[in-house]
Chimera marker file (.cmm) of the C-alpha trace (Angstrom):
<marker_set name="trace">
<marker id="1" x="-28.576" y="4.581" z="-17.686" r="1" g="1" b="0" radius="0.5"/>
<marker id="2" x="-25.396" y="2.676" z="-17.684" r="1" g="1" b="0" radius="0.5"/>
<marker id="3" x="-23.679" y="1.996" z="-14.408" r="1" g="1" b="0" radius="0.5"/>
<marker id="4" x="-19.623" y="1.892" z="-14.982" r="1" g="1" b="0" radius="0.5"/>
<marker id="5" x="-17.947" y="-0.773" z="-12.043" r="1" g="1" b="0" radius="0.5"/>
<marker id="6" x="-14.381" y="0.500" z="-11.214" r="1" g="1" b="0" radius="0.5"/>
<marker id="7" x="-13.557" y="-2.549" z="-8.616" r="1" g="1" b="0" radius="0.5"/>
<marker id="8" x="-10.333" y="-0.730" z="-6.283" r="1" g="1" b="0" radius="0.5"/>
<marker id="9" x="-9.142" y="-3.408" z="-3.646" r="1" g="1" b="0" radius="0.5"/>
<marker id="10" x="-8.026" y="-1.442" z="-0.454" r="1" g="1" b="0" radius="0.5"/>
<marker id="11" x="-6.413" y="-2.886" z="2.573" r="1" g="1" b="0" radius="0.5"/>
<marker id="12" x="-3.735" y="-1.150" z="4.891" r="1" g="1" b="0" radius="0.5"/>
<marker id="13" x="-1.673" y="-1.406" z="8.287" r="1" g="1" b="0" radius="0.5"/>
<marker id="14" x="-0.225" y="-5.081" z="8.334" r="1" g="1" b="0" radius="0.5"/>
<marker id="15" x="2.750" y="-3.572" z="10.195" r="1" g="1" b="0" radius="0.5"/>
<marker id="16" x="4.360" y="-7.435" z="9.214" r="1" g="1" b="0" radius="0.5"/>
<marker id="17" x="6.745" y="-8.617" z="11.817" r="1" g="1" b="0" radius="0.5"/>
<marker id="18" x="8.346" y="-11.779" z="13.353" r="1" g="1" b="0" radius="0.5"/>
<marker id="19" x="6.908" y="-12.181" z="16.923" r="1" g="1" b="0" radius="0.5"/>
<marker id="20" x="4.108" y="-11.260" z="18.438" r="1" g="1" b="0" radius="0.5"/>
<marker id="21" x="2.846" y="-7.767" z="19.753" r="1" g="1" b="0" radius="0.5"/>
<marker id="22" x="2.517" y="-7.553" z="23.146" r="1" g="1" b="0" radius="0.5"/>
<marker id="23" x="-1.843" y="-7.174" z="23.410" r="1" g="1" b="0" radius="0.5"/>
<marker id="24" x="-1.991" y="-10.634" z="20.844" r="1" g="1" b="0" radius="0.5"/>
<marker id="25" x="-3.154" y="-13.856" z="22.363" r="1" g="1" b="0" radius="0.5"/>
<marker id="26" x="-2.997" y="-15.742" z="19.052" r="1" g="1" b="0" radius="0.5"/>
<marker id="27" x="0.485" y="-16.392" z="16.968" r="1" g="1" b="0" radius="0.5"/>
<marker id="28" x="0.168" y="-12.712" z="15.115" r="1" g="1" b="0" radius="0.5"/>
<marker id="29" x="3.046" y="-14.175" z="12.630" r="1" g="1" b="0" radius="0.5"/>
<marker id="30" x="0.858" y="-17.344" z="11.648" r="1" g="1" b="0" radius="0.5"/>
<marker id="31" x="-2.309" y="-15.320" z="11.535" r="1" g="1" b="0" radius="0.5"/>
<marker id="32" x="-1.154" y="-12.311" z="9.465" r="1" g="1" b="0" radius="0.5"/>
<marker id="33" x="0.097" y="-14.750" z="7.241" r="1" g="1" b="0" radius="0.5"/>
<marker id="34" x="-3.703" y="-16.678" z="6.693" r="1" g="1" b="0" radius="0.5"/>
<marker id="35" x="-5.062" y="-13.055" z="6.271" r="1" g="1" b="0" radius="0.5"/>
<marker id="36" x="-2.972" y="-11.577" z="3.783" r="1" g="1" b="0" radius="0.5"/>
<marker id="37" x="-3.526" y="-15.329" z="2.086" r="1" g="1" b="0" radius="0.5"/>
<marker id="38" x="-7.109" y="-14.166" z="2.193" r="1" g="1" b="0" radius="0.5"/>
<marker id="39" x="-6.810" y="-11.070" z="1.020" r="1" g="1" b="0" radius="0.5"/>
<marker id="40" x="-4.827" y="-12.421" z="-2.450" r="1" g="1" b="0" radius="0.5"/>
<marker id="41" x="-7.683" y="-15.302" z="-2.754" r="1" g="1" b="0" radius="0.5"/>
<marker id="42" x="-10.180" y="-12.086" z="-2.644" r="1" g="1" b="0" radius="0.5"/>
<marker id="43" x="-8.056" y="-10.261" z="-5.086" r="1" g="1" b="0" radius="0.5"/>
<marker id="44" x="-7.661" y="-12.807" z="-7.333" r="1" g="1" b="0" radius="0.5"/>
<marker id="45" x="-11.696" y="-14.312" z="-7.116" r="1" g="1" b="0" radius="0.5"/>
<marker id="46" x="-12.633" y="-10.724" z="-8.348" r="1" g="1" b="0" radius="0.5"/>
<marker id="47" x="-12.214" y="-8.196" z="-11.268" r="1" g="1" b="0" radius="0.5"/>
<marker id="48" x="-10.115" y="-6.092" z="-9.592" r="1" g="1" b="0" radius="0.5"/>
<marker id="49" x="-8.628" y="-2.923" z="-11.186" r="1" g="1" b="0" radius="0.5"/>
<marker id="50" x="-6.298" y="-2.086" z="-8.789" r="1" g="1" b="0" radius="0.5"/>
<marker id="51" x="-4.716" y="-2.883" z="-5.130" r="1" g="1" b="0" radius="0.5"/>
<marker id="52" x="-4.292" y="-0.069" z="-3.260" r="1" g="1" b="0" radius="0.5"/>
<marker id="53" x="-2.039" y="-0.267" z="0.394" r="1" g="1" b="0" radius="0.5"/>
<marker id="54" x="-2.391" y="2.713" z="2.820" r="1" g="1" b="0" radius="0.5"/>
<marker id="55" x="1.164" y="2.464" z="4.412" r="1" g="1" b="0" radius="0.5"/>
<marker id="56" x="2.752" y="0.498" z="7.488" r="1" g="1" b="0" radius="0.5"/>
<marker id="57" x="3.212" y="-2.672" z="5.619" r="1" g="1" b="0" radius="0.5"/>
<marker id="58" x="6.103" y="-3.656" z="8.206" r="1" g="1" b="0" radius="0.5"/>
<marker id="59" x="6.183" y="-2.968" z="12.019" r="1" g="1" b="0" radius="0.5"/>
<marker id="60" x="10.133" y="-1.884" z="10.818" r="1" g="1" b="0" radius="0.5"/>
<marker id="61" x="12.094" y="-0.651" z="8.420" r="1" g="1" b="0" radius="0.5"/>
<marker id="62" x="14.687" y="-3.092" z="9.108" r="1" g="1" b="0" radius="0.5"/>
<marker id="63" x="12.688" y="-6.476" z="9.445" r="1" g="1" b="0" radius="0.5"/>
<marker id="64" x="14.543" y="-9.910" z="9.401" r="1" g="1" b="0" radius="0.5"/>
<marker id="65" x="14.906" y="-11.145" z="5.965" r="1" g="1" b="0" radius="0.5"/>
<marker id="66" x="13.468" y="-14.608" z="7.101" r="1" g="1" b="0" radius="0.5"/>
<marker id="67" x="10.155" y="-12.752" z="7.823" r="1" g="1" b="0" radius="0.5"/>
<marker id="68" x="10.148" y="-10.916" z="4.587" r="1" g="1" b="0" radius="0.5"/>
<marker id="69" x="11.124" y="-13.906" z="2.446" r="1" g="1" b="0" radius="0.5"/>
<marker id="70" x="7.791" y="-15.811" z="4.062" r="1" g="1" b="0" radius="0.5"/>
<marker id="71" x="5.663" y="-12.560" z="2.985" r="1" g="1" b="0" radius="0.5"/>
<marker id="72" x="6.961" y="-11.553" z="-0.543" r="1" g="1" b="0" radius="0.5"/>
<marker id="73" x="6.093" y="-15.591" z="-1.306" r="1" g="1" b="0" radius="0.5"/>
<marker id="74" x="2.405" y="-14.271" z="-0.197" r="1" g="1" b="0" radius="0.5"/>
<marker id="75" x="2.524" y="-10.723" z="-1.616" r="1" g="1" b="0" radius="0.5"/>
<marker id="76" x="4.071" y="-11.071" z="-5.548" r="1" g="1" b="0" radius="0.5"/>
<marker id="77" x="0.639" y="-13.457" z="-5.721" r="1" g="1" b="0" radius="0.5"/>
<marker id="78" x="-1.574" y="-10.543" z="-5.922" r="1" g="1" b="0" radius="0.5"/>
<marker id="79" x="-2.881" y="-10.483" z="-9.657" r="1" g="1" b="0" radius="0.5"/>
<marker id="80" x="-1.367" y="-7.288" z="-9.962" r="1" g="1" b="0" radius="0.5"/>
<marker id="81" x="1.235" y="-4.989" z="-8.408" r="1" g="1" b="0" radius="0.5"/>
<marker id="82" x="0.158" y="-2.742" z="-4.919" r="1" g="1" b="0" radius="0.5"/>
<marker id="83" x="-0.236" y="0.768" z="-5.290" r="1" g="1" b="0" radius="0.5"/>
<marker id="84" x="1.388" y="2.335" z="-2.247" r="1" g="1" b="0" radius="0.5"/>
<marker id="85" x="1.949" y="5.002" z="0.467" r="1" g="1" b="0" radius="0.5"/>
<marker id="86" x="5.076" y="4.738" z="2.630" r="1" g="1" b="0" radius="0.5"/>
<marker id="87" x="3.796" y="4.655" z="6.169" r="1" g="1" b="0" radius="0.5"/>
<marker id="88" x="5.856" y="6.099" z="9.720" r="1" g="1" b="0" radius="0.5"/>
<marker id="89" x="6.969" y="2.196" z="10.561" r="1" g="1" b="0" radius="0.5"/>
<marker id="90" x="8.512" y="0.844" z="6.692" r="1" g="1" b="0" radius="0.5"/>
<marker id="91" x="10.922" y="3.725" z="7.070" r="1" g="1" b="0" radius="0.5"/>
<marker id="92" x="13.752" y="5.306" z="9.509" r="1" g="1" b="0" radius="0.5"/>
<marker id="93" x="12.804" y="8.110" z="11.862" r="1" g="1" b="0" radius="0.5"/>
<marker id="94" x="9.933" y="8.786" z="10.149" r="1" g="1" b="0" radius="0.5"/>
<marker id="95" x="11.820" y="10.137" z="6.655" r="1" g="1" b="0" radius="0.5"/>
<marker id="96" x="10.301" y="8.686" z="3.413" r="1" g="1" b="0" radius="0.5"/>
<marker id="97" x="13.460" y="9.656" z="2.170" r="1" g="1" b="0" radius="0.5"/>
<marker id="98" x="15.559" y="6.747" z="3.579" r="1" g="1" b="0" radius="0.5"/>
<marker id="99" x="13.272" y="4.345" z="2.137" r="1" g="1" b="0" radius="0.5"/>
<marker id="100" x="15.816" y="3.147" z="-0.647" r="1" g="1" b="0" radius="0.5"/>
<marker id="101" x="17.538" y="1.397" z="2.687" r="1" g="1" b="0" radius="0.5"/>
<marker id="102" x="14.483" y="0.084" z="3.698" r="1" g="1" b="0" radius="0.5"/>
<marker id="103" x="12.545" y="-3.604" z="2.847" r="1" g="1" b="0" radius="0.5"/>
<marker id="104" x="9.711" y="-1.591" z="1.073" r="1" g="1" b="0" radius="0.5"/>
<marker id="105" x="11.950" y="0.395" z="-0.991" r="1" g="1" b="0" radius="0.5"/>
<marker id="106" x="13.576" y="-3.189" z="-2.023" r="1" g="1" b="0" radius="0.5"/>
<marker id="107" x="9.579" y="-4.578" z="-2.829" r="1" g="1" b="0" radius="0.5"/>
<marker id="108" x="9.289" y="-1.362" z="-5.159" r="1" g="1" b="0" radius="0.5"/>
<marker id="109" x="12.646" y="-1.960" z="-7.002" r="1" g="1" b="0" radius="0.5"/>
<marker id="110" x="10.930" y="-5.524" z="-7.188" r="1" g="1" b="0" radius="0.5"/>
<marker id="111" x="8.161" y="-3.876" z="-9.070" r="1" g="1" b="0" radius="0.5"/>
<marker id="112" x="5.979" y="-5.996" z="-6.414" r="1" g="1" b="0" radius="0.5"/>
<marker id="113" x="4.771" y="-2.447" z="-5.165" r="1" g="1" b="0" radius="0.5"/>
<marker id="114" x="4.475" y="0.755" z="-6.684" r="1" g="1" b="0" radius="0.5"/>
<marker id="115" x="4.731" y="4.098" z="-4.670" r="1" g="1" b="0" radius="0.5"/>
<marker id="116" x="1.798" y="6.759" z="-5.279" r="1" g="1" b="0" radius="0.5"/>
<marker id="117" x="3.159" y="10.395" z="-4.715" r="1" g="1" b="0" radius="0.5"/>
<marker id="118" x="0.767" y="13.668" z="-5.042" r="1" g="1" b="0" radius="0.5"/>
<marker id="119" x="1.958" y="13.732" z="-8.998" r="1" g="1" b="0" radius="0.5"/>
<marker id="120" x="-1.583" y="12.305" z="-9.978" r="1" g="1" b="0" radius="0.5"/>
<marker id="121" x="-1.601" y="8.728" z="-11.512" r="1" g="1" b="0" radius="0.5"/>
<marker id="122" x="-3.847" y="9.378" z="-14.557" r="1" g="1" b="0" radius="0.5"/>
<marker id="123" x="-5.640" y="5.966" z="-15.778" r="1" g="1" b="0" radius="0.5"/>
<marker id="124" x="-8.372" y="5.671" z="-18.583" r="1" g="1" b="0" radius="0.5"/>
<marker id="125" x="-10.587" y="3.428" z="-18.420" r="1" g="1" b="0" radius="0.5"/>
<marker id="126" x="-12.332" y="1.403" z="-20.744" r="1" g="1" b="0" radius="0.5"/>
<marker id="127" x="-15.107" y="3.906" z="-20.727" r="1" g="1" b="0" radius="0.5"/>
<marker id="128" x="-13.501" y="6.998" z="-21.223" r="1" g="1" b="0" radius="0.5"/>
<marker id="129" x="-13.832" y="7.857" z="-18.078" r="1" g="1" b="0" radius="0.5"/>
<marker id="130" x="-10.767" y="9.327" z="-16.200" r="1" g="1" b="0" radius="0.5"/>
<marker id="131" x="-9.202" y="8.259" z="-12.623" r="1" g="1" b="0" radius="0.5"/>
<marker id="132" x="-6.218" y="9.857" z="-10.585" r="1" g="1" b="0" radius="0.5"/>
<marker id="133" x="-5.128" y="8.162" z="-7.908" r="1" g="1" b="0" radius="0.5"/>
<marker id="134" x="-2.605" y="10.110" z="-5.694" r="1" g="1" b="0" radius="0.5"/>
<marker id="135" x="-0.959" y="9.375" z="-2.694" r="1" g="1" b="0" radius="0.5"/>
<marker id="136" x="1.047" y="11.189" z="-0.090" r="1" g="1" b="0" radius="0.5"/>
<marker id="137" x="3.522" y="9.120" z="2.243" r="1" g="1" b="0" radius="0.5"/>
<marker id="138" x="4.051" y="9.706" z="5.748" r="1" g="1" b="0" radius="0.5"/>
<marker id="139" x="6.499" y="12.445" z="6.830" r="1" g="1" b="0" radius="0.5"/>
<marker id="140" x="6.630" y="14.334" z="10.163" r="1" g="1" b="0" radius="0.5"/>
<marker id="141" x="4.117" y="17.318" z="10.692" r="1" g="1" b="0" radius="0.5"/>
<marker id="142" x="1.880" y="15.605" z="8.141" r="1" g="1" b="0" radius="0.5"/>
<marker id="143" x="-0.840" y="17.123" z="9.530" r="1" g="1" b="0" radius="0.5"/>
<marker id="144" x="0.720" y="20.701" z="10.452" r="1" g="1" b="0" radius="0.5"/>
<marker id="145" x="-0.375" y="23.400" z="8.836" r="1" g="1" b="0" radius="0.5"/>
<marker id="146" x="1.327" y="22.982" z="5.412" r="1" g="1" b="0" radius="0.5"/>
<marker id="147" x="-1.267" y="20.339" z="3.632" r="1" g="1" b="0" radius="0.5"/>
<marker id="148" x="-0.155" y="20.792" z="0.718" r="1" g="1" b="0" radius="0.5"/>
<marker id="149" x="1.289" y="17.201" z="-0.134" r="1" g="1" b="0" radius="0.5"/>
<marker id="150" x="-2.130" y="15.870" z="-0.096" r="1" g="1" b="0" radius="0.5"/>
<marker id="151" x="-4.494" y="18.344" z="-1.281" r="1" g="1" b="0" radius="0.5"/>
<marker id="152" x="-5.252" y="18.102" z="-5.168" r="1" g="1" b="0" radius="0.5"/>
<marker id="153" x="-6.732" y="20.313" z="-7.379" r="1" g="1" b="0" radius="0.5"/>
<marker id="154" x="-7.549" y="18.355" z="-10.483" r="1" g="1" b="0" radius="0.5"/>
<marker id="155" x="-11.379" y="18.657" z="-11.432" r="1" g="1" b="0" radius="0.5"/>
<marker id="156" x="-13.479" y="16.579" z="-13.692" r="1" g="1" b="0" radius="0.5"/>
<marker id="157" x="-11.457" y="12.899" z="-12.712" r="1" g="1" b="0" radius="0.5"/>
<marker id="158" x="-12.622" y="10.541" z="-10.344" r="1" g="1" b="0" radius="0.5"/>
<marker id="159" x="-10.226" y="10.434" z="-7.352" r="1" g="1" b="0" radius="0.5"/>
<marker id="160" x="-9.098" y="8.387" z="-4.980" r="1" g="1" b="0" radius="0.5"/>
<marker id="161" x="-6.898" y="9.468" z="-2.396" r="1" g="1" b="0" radius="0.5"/>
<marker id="162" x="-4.392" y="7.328" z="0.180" r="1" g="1" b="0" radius="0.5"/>
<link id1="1" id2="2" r="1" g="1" b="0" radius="0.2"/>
<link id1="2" id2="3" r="1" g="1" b="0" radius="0.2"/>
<link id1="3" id2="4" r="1" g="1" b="0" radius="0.2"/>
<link id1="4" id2="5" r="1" g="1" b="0" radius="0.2"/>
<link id1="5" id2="6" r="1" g="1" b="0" radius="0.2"/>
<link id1="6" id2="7" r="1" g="1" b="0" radius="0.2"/>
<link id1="7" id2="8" r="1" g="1" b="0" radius="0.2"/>
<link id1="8" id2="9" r="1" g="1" b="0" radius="0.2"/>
<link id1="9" id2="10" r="1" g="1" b="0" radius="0.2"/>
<link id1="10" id2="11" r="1" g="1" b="0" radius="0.2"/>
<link id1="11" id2="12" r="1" g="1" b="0" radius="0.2"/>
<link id1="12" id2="13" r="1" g="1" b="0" radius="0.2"/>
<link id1="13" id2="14" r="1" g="1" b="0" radius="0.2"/>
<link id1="14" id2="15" r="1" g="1" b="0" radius="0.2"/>
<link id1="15" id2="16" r="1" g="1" b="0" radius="0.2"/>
<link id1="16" id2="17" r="1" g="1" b="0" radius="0.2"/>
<link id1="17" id2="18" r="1" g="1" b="0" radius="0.2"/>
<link id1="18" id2="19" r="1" g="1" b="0" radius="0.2"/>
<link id1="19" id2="20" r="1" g="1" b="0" radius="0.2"/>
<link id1="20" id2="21" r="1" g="1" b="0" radius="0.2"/>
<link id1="21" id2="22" r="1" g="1" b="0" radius="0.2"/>
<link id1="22" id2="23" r="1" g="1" b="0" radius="0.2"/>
<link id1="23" id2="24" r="1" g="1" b="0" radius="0.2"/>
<link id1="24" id2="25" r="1" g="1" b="0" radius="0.2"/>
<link id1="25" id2="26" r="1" g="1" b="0" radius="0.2"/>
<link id1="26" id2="27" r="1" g="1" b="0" radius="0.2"/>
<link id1="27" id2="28" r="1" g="1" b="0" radius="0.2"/>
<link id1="28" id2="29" r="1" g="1" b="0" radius="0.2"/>
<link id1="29" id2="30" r="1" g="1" b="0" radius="0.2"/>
<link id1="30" id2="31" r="1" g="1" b="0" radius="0.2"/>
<link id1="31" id2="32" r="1" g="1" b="0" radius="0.2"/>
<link id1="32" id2="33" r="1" g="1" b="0" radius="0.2"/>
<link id1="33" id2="34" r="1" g="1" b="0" radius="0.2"/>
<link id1="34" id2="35" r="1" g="1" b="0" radius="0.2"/>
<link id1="35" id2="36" r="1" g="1" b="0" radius="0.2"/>
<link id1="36" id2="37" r="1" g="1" b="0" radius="0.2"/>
<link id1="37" id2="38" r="1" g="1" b="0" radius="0.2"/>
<link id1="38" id2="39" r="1" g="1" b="0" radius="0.2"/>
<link id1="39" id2="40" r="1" g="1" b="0" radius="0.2"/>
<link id1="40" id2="41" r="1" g="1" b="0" radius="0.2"/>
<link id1="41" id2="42" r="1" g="1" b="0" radius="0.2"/>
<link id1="42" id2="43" r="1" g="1" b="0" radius="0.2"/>
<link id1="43" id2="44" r="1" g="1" b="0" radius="0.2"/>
<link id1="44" id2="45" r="1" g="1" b="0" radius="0.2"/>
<link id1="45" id2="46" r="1" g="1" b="0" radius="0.2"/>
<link id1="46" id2="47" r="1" g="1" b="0" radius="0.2"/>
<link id1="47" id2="48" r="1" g="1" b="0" radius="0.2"/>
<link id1="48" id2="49" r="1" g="1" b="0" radius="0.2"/>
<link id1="49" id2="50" r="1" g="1" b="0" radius="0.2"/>
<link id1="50" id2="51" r="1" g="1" b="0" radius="0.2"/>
<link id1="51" id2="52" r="1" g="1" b="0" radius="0.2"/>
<link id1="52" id2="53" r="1" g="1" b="0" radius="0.2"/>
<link id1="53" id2="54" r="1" g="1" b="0" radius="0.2"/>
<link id1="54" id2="55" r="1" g="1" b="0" radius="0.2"/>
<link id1="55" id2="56" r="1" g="1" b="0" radius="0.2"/>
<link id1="56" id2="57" r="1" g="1" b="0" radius="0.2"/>
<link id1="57" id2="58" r="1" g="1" b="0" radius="0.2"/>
<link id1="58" id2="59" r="1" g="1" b="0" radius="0.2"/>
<link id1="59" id2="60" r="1" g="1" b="0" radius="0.2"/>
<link id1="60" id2="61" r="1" g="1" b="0" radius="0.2"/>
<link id1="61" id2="62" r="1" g="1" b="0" radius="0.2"/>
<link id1="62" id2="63" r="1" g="1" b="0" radius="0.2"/>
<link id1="63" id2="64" r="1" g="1" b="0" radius="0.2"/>
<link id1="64" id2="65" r="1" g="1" b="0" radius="0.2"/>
<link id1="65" id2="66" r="1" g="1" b="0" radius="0.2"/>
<link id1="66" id2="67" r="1" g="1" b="0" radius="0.2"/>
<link id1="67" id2="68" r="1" g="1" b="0" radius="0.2"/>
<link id1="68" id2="69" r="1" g="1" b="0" radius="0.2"/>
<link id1="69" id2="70" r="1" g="1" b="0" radius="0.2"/>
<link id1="70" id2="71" r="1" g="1" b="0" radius="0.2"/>
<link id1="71" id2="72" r="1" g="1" b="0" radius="0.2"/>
<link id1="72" id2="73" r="1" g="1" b="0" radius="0.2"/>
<link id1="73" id2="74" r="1" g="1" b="0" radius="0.2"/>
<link id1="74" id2="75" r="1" g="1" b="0" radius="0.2"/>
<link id1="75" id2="76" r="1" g="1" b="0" radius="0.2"/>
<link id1="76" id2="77" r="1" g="1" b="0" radius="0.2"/>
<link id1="77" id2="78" r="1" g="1" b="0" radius="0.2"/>
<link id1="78" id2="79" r="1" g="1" b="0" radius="0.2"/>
<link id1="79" id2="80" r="1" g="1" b="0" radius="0.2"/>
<link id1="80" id2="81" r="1" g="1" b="0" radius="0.2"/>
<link id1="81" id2="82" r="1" g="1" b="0" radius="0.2"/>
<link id1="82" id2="83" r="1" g="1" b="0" radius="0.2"/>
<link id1="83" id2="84" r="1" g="1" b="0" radius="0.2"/>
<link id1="84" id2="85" r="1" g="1" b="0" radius="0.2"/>
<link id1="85" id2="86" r="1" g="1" b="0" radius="0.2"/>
<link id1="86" id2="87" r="1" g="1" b="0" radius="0.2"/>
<link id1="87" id2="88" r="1" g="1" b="0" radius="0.2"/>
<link id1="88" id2="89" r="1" g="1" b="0" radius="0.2"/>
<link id1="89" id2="90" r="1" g="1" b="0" radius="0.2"/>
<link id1="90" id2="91" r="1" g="1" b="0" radius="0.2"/>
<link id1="91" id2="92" r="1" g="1" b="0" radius="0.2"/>
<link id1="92" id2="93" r="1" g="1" b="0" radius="0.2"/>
<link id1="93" id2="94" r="1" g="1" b="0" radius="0.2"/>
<link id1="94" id2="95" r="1" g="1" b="0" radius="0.2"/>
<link id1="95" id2="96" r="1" g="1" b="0" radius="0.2"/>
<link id1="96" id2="97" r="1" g="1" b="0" radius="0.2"/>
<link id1="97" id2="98" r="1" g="1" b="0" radius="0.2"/>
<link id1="98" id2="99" r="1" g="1" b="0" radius="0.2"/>
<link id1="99" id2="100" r="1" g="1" b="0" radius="0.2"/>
<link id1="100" id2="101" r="1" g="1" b="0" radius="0.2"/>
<link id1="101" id2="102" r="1" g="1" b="0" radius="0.2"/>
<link id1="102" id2="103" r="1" g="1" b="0" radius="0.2"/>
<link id1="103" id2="104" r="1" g="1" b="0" radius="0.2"/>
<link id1="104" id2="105" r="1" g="1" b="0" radius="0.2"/>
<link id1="105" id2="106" r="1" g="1" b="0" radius="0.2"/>
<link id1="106" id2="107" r="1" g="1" b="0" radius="0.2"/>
<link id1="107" id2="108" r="1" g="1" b="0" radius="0.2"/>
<link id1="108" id2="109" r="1" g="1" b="0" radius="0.2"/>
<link id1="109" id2="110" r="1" g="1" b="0" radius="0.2"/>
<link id1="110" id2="111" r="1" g="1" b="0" radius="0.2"/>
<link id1="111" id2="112" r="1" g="1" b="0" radius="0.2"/>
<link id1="112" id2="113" r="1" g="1" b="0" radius="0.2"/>
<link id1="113" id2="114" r="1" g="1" b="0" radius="0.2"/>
<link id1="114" id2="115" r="1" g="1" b="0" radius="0.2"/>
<link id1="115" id2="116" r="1" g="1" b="0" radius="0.2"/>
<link id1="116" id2="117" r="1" g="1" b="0" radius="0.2"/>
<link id1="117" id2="118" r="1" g="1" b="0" radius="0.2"/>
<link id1="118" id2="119" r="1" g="1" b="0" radius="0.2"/>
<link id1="119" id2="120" r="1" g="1" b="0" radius="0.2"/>
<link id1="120" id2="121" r="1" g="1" b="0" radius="0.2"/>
<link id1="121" id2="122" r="1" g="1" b="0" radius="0.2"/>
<link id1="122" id2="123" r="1" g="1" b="0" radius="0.2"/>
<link id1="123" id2="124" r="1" g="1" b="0" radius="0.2"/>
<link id1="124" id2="125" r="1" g="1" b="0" radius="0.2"/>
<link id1="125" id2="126" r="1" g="1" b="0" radius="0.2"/>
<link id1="126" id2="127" r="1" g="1" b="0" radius="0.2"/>
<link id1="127" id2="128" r="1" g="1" b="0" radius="0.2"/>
<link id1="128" id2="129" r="1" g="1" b="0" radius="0.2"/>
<link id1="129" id2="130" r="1" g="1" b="0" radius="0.2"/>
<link id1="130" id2="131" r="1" g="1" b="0" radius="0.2"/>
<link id1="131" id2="132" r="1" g="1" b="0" radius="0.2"/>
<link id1="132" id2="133" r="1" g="1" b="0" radius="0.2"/>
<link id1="133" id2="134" r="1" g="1" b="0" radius="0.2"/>
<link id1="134" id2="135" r="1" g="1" b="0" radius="0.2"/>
<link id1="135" id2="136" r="1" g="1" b="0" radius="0.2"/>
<link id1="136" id2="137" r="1" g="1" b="0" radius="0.2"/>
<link id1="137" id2="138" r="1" g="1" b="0" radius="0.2"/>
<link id1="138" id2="139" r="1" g="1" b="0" radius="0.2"/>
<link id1="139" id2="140" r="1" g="1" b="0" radius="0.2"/>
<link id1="140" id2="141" r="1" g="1" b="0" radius="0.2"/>
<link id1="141" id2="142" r="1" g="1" b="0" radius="0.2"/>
<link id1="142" id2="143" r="1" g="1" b="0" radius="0.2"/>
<link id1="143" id2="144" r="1" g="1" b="0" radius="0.2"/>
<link id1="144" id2="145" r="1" g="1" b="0" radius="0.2"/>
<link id1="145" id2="146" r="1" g="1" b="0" radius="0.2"/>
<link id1="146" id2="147" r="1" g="1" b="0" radius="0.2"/>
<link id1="147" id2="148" r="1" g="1" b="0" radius="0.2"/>
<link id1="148" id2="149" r="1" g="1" b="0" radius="0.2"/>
<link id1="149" id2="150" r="1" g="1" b="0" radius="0.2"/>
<link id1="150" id2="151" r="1" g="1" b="0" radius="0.2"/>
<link id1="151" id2="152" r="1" g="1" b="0" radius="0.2"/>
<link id1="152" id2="153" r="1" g="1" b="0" radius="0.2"/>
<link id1="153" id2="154" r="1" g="1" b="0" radius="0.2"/>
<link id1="154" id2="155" r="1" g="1" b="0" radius="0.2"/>
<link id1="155" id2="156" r="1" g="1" b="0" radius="0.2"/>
<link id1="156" id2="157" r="1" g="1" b="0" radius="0.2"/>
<link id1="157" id2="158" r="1" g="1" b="0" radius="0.2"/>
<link id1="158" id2="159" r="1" g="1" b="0" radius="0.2"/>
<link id1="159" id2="160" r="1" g="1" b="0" radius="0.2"/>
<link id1="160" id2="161" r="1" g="1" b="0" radius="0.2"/>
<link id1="161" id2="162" r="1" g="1" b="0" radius="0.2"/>
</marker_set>
């Protein structure tokens, strides 16, 4: 039997900001700084495939640009560009349609992220086996009845969903 290693690196929620939230007793700035330090090192250390973020990676759509120029130092040295959802907090009132005005729409004009969507992201892998990866970004009433954004109907692939 062979055994086929597809190594997906997923992290989420960093909700990156410039002071501290109101429950944190440590310097959350300083701190989410080390971890997302730690999080490249593990990237980086391993044969990773591909870096997957589940959304939220700023507490704001509008974040200071000081703050964002300490993180995008951090961020463009994972080994290879994020895979993405847009979460409720990177854009305004909840619309992933303003996120062109937003610092995560500038990161994915960077090419430092890269946003999933429910159009399946095909990849073949060295042995001919087949992964989609899709993604569906917050939007209001994402749980209502309409589910469609996030329910896929490709068979014989290996999924992943965000």
């Amino acid at each position: 039997m062979t055994v086929i290693y597809y190594e997906v690196f997923i992290f989420t929620d960093a909700h990156i900001r410039g002071n501290n939230p109101r429950s944190r007793k440590d310097n959350f700035y300083e701190t989410l700084k080390e971890k997302l330090n730690e999080l490249v090192d593990v990237a980086q250390d391993n044969k990773i495939d591909h870096i997957i973020f589940g959304g939220d990676l700023f507490d704001r759509p509008d974040i200071s640009l000081a703050v964002v120029k300490d993180f995008i130092k951090i961020i463009k040295n994972f080994p290879l560009p994020i895979l993405c959802v847009i979460g409720n907090h990177d854009v305004y009132g909840q619309n992933p349609y303003t996120v062109n005005r937003t610092v995560l729409g500038l990161l994915e004009e960077l090419g430092i992220v890269e946003f999933l969507s429910n159009t399946p992201k095909i990849i073949n892998t060295e042995h001919n086996k087949t992964i989609q990866i899709t993604g569906s970004h917050y939007f209001y009433d994402i749980d209502g009845p309409d589910k469609v954004s996030y329910i896929v109907k490709e068979k014989n692939v290996i999924m992943l969903f965000m």
